[in-house]
Every structure is written in C-alpha cells, then in structure tokens.
VOBA-1610 file (N, C-alpha, C; in pm, whole numbers, padded with zeros to 5 digits, always signed):
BEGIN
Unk+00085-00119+00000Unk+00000+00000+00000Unk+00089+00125+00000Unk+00094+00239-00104Unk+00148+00325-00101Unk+00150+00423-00010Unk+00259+00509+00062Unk+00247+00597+00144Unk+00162+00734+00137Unk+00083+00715+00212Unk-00008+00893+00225Unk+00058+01029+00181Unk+00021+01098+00122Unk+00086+01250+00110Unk+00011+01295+00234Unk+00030+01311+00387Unk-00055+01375+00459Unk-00056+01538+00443Unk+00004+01586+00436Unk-00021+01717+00373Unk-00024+01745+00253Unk-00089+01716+00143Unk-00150+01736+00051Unk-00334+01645+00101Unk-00278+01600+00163Unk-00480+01513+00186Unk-00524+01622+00306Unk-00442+01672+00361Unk-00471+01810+00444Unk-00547+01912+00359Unk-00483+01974+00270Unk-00571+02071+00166Unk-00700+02014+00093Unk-00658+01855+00096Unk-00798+01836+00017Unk-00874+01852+00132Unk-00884+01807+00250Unk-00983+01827+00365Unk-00998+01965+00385Unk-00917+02055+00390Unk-00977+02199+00380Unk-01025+02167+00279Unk-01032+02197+00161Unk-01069+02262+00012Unk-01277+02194+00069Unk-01251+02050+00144Unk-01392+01957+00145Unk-01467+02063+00215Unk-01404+02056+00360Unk-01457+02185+00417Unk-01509+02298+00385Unk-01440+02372+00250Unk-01478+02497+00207Unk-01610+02493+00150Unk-01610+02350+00082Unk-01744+02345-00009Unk-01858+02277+00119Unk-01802+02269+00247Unk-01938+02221+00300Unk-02043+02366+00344Unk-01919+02462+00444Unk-01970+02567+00432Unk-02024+02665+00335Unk-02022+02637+00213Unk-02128+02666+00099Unk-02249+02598+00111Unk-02277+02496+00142Unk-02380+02459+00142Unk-02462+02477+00299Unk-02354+02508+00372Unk-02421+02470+00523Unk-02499+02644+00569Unk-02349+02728+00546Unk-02396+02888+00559Unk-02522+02909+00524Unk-02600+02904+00380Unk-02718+02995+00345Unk-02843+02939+00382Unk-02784+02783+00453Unk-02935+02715+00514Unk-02916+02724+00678Unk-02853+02822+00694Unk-02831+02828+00859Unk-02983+02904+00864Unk-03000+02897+01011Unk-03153+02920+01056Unk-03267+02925+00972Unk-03263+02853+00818Unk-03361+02874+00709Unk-03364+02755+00684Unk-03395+02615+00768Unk-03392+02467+00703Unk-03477+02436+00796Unk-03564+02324+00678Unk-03657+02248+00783Unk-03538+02105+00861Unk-03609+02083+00931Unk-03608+01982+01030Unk-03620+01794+01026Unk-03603+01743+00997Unk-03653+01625+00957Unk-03624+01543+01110Unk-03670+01410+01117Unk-03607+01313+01252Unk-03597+01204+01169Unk-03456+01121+01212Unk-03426+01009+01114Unk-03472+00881+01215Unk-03462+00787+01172Unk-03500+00620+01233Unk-03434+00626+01393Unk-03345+00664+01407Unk-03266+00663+01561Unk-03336+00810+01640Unk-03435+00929+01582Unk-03458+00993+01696Unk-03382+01101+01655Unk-03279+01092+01587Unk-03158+01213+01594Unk-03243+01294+01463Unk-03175+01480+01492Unk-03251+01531+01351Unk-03148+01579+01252Unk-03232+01572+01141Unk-03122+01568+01005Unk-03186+01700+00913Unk-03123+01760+00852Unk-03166+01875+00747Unk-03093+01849+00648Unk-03122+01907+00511Unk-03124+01896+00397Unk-02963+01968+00378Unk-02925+02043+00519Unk-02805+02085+00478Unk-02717+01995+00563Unk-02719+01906+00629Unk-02651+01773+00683Unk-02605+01675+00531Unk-02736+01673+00436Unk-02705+01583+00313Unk-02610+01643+00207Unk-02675+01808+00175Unk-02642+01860+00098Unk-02446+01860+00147Unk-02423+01902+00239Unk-02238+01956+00334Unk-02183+01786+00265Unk-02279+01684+00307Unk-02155+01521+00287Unk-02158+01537+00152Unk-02300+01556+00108Unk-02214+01534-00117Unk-02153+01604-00117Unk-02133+01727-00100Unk-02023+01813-00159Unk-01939+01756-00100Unk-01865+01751+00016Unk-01720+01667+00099Unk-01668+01578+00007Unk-01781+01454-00007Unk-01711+01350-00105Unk-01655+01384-00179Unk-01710+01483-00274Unk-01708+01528-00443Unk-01606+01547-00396Unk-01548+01670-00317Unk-01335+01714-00304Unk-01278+01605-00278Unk-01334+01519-00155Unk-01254+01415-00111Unk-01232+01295-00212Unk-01296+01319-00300Unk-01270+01162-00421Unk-01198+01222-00520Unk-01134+01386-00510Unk-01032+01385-00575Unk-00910+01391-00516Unk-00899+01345-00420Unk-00798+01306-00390Unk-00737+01186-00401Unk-00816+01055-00423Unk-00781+00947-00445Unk-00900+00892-00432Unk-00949+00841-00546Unk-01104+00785-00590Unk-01070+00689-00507Unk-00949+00585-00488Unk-00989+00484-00429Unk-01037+00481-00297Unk-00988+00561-00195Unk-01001+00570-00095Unk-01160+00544-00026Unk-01185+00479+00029Unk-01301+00479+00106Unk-01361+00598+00168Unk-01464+00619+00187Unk-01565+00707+00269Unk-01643+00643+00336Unk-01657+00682+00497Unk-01760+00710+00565Unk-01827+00797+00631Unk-01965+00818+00589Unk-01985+00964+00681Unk-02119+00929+00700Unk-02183+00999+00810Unk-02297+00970+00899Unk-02398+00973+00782Unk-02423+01069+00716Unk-02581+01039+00626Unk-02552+00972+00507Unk-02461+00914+00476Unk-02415+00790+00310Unk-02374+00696+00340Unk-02398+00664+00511Unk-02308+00515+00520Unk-02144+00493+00454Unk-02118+00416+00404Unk-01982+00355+00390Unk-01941+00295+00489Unk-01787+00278+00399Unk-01703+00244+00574Unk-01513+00274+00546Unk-01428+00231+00576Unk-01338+00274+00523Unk-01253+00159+00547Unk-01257+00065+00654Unk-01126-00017+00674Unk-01033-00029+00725Unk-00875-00031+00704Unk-00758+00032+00725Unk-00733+00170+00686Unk-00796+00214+00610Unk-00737+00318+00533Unk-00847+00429+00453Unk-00899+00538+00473Unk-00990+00583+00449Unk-01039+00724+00529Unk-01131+00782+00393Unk-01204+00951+00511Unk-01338+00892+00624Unk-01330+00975+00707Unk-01462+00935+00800Unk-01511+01110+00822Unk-01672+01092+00790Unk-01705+01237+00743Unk-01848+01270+00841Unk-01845+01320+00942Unk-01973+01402+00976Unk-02031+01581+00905Unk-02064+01590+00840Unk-02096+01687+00732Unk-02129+01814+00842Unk-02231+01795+00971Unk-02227+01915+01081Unk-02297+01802+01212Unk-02207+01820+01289Unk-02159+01785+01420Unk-02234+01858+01472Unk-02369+01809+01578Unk-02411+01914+01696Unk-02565+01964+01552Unk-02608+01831+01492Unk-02729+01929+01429Unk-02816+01936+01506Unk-02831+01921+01635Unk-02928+01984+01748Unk-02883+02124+01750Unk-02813+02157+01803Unk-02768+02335+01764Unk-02753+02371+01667Unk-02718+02316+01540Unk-02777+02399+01415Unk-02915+02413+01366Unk-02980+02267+01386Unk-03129+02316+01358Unk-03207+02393+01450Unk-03124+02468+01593Unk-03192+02507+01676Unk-03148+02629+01639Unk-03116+02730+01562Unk-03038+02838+01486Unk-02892+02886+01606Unk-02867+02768+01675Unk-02756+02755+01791Unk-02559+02751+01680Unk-02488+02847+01712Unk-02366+02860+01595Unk-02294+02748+01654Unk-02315+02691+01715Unk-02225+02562+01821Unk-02217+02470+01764Unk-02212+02434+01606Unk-02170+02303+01574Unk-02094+02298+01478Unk-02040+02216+01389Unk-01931+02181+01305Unk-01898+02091+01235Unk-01799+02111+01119Unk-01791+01981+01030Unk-01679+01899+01081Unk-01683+01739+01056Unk-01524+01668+01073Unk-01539+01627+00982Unk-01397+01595+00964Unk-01345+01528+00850Unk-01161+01459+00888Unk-01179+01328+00855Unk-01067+01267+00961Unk-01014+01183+00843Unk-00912+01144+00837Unk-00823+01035+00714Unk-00750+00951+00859Unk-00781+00816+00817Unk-00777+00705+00880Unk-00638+00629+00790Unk-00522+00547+00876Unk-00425+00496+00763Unk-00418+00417+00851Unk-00404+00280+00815Unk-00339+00134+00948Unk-00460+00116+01062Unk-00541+00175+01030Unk-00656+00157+01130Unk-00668+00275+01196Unk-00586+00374+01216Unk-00562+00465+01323Unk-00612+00630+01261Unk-00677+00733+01327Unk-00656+00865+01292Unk-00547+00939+01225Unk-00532+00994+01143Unk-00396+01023+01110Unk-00404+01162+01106Unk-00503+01222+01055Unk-00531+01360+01033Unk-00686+01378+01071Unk-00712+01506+01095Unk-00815+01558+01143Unk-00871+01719+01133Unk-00981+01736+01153Unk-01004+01864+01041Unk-01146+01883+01147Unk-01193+02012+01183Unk-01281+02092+01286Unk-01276+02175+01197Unk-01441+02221+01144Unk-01470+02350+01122Unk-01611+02378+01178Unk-01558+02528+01212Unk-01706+02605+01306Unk-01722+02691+01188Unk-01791+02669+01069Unk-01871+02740+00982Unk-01921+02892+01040Unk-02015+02918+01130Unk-02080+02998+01180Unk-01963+03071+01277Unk-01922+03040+01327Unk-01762+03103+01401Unk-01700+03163+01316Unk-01626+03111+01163Unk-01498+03140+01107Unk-01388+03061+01169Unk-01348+02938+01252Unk-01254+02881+01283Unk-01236+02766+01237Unk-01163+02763+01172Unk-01057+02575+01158Unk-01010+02564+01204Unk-00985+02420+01318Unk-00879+02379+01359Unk-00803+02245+01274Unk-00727+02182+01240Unk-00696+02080+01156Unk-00521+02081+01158Unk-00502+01963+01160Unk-00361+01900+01117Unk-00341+01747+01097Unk-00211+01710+01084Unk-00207+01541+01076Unk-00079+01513+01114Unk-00055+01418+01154Unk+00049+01343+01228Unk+00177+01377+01200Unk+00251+01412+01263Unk+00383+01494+01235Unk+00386+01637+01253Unk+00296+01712+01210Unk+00254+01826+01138Unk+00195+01927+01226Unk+00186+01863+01359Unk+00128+02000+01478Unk-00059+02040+01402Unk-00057+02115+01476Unk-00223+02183+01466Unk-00205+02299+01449Unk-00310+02351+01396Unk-00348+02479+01356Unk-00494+02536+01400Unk-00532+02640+01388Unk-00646+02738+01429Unk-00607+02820+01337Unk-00704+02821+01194Unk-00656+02969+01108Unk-00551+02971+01122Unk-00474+02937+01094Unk-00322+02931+01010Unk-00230+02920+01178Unk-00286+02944+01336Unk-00182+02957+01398Unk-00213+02842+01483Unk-00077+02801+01542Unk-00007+02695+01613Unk-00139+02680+01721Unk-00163+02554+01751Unk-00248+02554+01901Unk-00185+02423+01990Unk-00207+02462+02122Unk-00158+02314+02185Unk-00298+02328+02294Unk-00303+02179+02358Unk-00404+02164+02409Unk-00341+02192+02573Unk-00448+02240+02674Unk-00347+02290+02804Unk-00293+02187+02860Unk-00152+02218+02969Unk-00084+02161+03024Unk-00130+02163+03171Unk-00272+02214+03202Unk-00320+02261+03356Unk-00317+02020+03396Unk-00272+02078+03531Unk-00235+01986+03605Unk-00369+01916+03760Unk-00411+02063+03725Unk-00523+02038+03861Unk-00643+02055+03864Unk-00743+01964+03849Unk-00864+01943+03819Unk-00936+02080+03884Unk-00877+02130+04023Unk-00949+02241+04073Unk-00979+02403+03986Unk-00864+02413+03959Unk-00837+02504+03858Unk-00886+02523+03736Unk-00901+02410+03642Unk-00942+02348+03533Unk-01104+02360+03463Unk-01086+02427+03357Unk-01256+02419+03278Unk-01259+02306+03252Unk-01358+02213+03244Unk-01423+02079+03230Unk-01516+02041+03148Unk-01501+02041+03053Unk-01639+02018+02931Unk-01680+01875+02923Unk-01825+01793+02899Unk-01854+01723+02880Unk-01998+01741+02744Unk-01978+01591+02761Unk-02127+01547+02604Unk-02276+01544+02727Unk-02366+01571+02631Unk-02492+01550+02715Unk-02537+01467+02792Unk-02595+01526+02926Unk-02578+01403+03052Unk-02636+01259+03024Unk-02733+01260+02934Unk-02812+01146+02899Unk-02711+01027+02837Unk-02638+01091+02759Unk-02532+01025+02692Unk-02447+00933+02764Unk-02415+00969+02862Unk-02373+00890+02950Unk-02478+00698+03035Unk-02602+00762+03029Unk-02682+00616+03059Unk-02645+00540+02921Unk-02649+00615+02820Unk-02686+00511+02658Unk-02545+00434+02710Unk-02453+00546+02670Unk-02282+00442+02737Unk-02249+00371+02845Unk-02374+00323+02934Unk-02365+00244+03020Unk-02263+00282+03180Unk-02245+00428+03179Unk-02164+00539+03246Unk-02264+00618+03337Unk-02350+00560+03385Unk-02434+00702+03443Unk-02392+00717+03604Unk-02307+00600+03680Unk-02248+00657+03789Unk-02108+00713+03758Unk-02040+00700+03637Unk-01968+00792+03631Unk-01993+00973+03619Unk-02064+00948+03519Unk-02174+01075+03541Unk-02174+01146+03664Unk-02220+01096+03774Unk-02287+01152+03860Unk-02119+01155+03930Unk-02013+01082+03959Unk-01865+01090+04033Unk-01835+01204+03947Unk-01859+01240+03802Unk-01810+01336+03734Unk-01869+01485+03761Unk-01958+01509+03826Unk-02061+01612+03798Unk-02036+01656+03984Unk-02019+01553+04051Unk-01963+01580+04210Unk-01843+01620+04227Unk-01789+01572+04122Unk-01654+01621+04175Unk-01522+01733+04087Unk-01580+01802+04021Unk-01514+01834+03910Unk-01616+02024+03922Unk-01529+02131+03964Unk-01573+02277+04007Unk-01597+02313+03892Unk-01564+02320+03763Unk-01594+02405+03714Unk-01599+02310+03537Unk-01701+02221+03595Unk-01778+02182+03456Unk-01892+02218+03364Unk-01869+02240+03260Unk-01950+02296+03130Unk-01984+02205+03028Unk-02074+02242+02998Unk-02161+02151+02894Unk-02083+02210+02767Unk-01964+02233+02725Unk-01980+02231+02584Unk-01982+02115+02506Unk-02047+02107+02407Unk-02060+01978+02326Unk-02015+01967+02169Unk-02035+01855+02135Unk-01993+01831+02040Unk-01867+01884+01936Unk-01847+01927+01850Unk-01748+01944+01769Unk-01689+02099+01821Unk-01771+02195+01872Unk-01753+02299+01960Unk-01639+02250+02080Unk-01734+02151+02153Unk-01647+02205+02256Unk-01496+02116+02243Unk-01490+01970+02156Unk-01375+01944+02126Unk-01287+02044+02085Unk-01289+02110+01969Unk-01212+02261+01935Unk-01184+02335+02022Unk-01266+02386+02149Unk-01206+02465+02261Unk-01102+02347+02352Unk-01132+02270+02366Unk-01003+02121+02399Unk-00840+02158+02312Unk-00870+02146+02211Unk-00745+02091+02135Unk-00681+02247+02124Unk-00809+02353+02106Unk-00748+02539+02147Unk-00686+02516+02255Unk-00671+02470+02376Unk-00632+02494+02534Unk-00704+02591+02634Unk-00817+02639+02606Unk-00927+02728+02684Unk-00998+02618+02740Unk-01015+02517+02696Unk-01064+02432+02802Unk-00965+02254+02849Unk-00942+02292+02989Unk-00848+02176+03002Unk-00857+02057+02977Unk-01023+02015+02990Unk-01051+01808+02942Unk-01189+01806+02877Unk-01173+01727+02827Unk-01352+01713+02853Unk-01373+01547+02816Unk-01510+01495+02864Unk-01564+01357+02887Unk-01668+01329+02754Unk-01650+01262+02639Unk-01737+01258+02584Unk-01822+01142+02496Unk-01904+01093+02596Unk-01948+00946+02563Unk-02049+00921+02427Unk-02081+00771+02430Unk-02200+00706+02337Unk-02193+00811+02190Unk-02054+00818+02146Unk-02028+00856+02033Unk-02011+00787+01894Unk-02035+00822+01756Unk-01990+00710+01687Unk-01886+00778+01641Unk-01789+00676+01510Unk-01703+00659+01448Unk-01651+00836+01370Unk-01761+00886+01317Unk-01744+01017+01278Unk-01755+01132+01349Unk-01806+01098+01505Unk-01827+01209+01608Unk-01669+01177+01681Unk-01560+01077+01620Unk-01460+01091+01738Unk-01300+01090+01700Unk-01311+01035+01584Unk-01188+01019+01456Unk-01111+01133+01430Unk-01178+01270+01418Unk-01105+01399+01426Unk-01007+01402+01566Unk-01099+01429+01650Unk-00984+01426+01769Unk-00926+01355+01820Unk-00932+01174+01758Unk-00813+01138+01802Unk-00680+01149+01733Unk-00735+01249+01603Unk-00606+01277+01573Unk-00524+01391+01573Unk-00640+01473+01632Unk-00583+01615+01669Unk-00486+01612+01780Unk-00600+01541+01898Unk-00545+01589+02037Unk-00390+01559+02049Unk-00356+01443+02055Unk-00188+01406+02049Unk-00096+01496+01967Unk-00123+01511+01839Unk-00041+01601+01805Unk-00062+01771+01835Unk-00153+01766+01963Unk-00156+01924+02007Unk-00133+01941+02131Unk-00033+01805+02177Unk+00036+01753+02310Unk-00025+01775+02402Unk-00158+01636+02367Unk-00294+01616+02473Unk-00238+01483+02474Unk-00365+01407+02560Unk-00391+01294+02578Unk-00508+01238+02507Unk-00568+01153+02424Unk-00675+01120+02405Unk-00698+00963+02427Unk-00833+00903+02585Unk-00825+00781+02586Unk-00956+00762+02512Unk-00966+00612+02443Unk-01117+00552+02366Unk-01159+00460+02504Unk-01310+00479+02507Unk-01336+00397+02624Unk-01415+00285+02548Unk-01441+00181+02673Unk-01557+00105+02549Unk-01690+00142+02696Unk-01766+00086+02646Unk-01878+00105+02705Unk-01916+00004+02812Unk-01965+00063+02936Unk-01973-00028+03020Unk-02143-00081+02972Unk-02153-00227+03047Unk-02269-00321+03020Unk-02381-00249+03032Unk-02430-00319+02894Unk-02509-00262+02845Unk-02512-00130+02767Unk-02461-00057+02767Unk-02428+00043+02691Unk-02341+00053+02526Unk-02350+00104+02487Unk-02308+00135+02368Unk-02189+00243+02309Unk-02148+00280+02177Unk-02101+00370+02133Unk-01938+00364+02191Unk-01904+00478+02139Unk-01712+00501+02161Unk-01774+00624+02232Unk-01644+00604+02384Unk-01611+00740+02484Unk-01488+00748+02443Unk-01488+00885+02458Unk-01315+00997+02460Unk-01353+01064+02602Unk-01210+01024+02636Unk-01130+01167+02759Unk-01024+01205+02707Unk-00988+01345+02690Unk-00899+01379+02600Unk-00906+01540+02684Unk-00740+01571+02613Unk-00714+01733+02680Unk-00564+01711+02736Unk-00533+01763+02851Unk-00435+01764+02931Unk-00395+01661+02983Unk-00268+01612+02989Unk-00291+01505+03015Unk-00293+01421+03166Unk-00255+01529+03260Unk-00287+01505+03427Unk-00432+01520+03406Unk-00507+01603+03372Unk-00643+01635+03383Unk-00717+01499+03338Unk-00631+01410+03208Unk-00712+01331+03156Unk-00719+01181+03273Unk-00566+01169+03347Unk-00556+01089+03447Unk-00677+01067+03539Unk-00675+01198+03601Unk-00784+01226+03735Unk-00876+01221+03665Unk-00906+01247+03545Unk-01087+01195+03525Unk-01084+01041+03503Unk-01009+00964+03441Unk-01046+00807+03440Unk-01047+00786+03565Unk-00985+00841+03655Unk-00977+00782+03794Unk-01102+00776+03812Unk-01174+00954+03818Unk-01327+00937+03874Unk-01419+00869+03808Unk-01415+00834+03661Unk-01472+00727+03587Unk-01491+00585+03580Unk-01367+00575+03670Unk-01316+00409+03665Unk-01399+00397+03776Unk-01371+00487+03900Unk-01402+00423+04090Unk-01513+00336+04082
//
C-alpha cells in the first residue's frame, strides 16, 4: 500500500470543508427539520455539506473509502470518515455551536483531522507529524495539572446512561468545580485550542470521534477511547491535558 501525502490530503480536507460551508452557511436558521429512524434530527443541509465533501474528497484518491454519517460507507484500514455538521441539534436550533469533521484514517488509526465552526470562522486541523493549527496559527491543548483550577467540558448528561456510564456521570458532575456543557465538535475545538483543560465525551460514533483522536496528540494532549460499560453502547473519549485526563479516568473508573 502506497504511502499517504498527509499534507496534501490536508488541503484536500480543507478545500472539502470549504465546499461544506457553501452549502451549510445559506441554510443556517432557514432549514426544515426532519427526525431520522434513531430519533436524531437531520436537514437537507446535513445531506447537501456530505455530497459536496465526497465530491473534493474523491479527488484526492477515488480509491479511498468514505464514511460519513448520512451515506453510510465504511473505510477499513485506510480511508475519510465524514460528519458533514456535528451538533445538528444546535444547528437546527439556529444555535452557531456546531461543526464539520473530516478525519483520514491509515493502518486503522486517525492520522489527520479537520474541525470546522462554519458559523464562528474557525478551523482547527492538522495530521500526524505536522502540529495543529487554528486559522493558520499553532495551538496546543493545556498543560493545567489540577482538576481544581481546570474548565471541564462534557457530552450530554443522557449520553452517558446510553454508554452504560451514568455513575460515572454523577462521580463526574460531584466532583469536578468548574464543569461545562460544551458539546460536540464545539467544545472538542475549545479542547485541542487549550481554553478548556478536558472534557468527557461518551455514546459517540465513528465520525463524532476520529477527528480528535487525531488532533489531540499532536496538540500535546492525551486522548483515551473507552468502550462502554454493560449494556451500553457507542465510543467514549477523555482527551485534553494530560494530568487532567488521568484524574478523570480515575473518577470514571471508581
């Protein structure tokens, strides 16, 4: 199998990006609503953001696999994994808090990773070797050491029963001063920025988590995959700092 150009599959993931926010911008607060088979809601600019993605991303190498939340696929060893907008509860709620990923997978693993806040103006994105970026400048994720001190972001509390986590939940929510609900592709980006020191984020799938595991490390974080305790479902991330990320498995594990 031939070696990746990771920075050239970097520009194609911007360039994907550019064309999602064409489609995503002029249906911000002007799209109906739909609810798909699982409960979750989908708009016409969730479908419209993944065709366009593909279309850049299959020129980069037709062969390559795609997966992304509304076209299925899958990718393999080697392949894009595509959520078109991350957090469409806050976009269909005219909420600017959500975002596109877009992640290139090589050997099984994250390799590169790509955050855009459309409604913000921010990219964050890089790939393995290659450090991170925010709009063209350097970011690292914080080095804060002490949970007391520390902003704390997590995924929605419910999220935690589906992942079979809901007394972690509750060890997490007791013990941790200054936790915030940011979510989804938002509040990962304030993570891998360093404005917020960790965050907990369960009963995720494959395209809600692939970006940051390939951000966070190369923005000299920690990022752990959990599996789900019984009965529960989906992929957990703790990711951020990496003392911060310690003391939360602790309170997760007890």
């Amino acid at each position: 199998m031939p070696r990746l150009d990771l920075a050239q599959a970097l520009r194609c993931a911007e360039a994907a990006a550019d064309a999602a926010r064409r489609e995503i911008l002029p249906r911000f607060r002007n799209v109906a609503v739909e609810t798909k088979r699982d409960g979750s809601p989908v708009t016409e600019a969730d479908r419209a953001a993944e065709r366009a993605i593909r279309e850049v991303l299959a020129s980069f190498d037709r062969e390559l696999p795609i997966l992304g939340e509304e076209y299925g696929g899958e990718t393999g060893q080697r392949g894009w994994i595509v959520d078109p907008i991350d957090g469409t509860i806050s976009f269909s709620r005219g909420l600017p808090l959500y975002g596109t990923l877009i992640a290139l997978v090589d050997e099984g693993a994250p390799v590169l990773g790509l955050i855009d806040l459309p409604s913000l103006g921010e990219r964050t994105s890089g790939h393995r070797g290659g450090g991170v970026r925010r709009n063209g400048a350097s970011v690292r994720c914080s080095q804060e050491t002490e949970l007391a001190r520390a902003l704390v972001s997590h995924g929605d509390p419910f999220a935690f029963e589906l992942f079979g986590m809901k007394r972690g939940w509750t060890r997490l929510a007791e013990s941790t001063r200054m936790l915030r609900g940011y979510t989804d592709a938002f509040g990962h980006a304030l993570v891998i920025g360093g404005g917020v020191g960790a965050m907990v984020d369960v009963n995720l799938n494959p395209w809600d988590a692939a970006a940051t595991q390939a951000l966070v490390p190369e923005a000299g974080g920690r990022c752990e995959t959990l599996a789900p305790g019984p009965g529960g479902k989906g992929i957990g991330l703790v990711f951020g700092s990496p003392a911060l990320v310690e003391r939360l498995l602790e309170l997760l594990r007890a």
